[in-house]
C-alpha positions in Angstrom: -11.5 4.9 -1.0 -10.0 6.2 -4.1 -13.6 7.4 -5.1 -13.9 9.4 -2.2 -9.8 10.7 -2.7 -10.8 11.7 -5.6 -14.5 13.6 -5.2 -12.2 15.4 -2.4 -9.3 16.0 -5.1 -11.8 17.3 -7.9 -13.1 19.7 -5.1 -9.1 21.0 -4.5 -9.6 19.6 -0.8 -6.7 17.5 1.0 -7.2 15.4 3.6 -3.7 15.4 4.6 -4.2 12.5 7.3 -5.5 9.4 5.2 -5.1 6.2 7.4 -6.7 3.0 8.5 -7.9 5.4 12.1 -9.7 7.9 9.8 -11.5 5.1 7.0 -15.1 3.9 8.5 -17.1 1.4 6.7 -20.5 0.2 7.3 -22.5 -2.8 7.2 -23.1 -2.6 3.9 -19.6 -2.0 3.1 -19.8 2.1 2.3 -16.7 3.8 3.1 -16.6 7.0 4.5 -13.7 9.0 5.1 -13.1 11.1 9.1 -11.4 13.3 11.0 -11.1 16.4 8.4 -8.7 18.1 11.2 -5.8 18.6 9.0 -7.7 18.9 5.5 -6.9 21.7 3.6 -8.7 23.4 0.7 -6.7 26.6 0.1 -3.6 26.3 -1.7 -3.4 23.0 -1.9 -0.5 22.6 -4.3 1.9 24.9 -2.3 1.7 23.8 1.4 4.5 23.4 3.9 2.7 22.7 7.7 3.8 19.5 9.2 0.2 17.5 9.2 -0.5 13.8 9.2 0.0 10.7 11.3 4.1 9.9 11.3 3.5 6.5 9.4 1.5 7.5 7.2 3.1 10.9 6.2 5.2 11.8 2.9 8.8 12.3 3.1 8.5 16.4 1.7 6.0 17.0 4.8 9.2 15.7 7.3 11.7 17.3 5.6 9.9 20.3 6.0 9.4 21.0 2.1 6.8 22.8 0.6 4.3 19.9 -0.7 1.4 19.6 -3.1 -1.5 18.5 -1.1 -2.7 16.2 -3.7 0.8 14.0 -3.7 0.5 13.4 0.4 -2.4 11.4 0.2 -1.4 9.5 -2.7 1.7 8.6 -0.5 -0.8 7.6 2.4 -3.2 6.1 0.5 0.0 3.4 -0.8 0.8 3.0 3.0 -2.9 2.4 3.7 -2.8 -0.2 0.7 0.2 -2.2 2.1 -1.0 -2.5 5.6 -4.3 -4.0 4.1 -2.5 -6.2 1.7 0.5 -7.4 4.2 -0.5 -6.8 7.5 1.9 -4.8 8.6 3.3 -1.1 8.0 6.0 -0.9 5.4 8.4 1.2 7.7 7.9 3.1 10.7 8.1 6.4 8.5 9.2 7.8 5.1 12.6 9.1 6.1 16.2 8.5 4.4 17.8 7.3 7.5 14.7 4.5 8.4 15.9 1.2 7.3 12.9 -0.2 5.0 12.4 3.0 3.8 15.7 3.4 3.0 15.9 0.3 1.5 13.5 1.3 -1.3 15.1 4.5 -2.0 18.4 2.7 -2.3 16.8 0.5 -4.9 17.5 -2.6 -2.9 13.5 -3.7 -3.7 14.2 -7.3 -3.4 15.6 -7.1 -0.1 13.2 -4.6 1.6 9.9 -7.3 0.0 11.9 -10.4 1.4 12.3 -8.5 5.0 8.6 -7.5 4.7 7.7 -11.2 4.0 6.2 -9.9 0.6 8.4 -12.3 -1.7 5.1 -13.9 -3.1 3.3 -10.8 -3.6 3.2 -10.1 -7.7 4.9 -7.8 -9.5 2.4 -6.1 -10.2 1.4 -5.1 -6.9 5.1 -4.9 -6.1 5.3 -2.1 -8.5 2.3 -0.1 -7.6 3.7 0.1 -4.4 6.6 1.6 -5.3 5.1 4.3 -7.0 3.3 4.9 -4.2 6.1 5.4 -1.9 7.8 7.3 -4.8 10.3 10.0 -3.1 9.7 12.7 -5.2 5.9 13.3 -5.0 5.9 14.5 -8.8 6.5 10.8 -9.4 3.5 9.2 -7.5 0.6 7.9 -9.2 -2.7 9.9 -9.7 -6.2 8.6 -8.9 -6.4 7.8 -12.6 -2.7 6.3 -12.9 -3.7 4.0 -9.8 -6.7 3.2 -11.5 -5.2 1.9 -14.5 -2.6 0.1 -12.8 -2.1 -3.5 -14.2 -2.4 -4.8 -10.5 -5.9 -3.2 -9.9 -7.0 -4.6 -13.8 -6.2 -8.1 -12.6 -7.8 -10.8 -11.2 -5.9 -10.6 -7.8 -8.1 -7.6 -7.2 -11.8 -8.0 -7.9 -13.8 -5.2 -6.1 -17.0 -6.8 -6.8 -16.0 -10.6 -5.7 -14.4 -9.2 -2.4 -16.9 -6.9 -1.7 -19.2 -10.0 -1.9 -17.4 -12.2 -0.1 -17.2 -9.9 3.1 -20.8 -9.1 2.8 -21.7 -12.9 3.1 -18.9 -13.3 5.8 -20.9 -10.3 7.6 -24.2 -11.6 6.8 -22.9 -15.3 8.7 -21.7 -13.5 12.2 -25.1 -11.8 12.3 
């Protein structure tokens, strides 16, 4: 997914609606991004319409603030991240007064990852989380940043090894 992000980002496009609805894969485990509805490719650093999916949408969209394209999707693409990882969505959406939410902006990370059940998820991935769900949108990670995240250089993530494993799991329910 963040190949595709990014070939949008390097072509000053914004999807603006990046969730699990909008991600198709195929048998041989291509992903393909849909539903361009909402994408945006003029002055995409200085937007202010209220796009996107409510849990899946960056705080500065809600609040009506004007928004840099870019720094949604990276917010989306963190909530899109957790749901695969956890199972579940991190908070029903990215406002002040929702408790999870709230919970991380409050700095009380212990307690929001023990009332997510995510107590024995690493650090690592604890942290690139957090930077996803970053506030202040000048303060979320970049394709590259992401990229060069500790928790995507480990061995808990292995693109290859996964995207083997699900091939041969595909390959056996034929």
């Amino acid at each position: 997914m963040l190949d595709s992000v990014e070939f949008m980002h390097s072509r000053r496009v914004v999807h603006r609606d990046l969730k699990l609805e909008n991600i198709l894969i195929d048998d041989n485990l291509n992903l393909k991004l849909a539903d361009f509805g909402f994408a945006c490719y003029k002055n995409i650093d200085a937007l202010n319409s209220y796009r996107g999916t409510m849990t899946y949408m960056a705080p500065e969209i809600k609040e009506g603030k004007q928004y840099k394209g870019t720094q949604v999707d990276m917010f989306s693409i963190g909530v899109i991240l957790f749901i695969i990882v956890q199972g579940i969505f991190p908070f029903k959406e990215a406002r002040k007064e929702e408790y999870f939410y709230n919970l991380l902006l409050t700095g009380k990370i212990d307690t929001y990852f023990q009332k997510v059940n995510g107590t024995d998820l690493s650090d690592d991935f604890k942290d690139l989380i957090l930077k996803f769900f970053s506030y202040d949108g000048e303060t979320r990670p970049t394709i590259e940043q992401v990229r060069a995240h500790p928790w995507m250089q480990s061995q808990t993530f292995n693109y290859e090894a996964t995207r083997s494993q699900m091939l041969e799991t595909l390959a056996q329910k034929q």
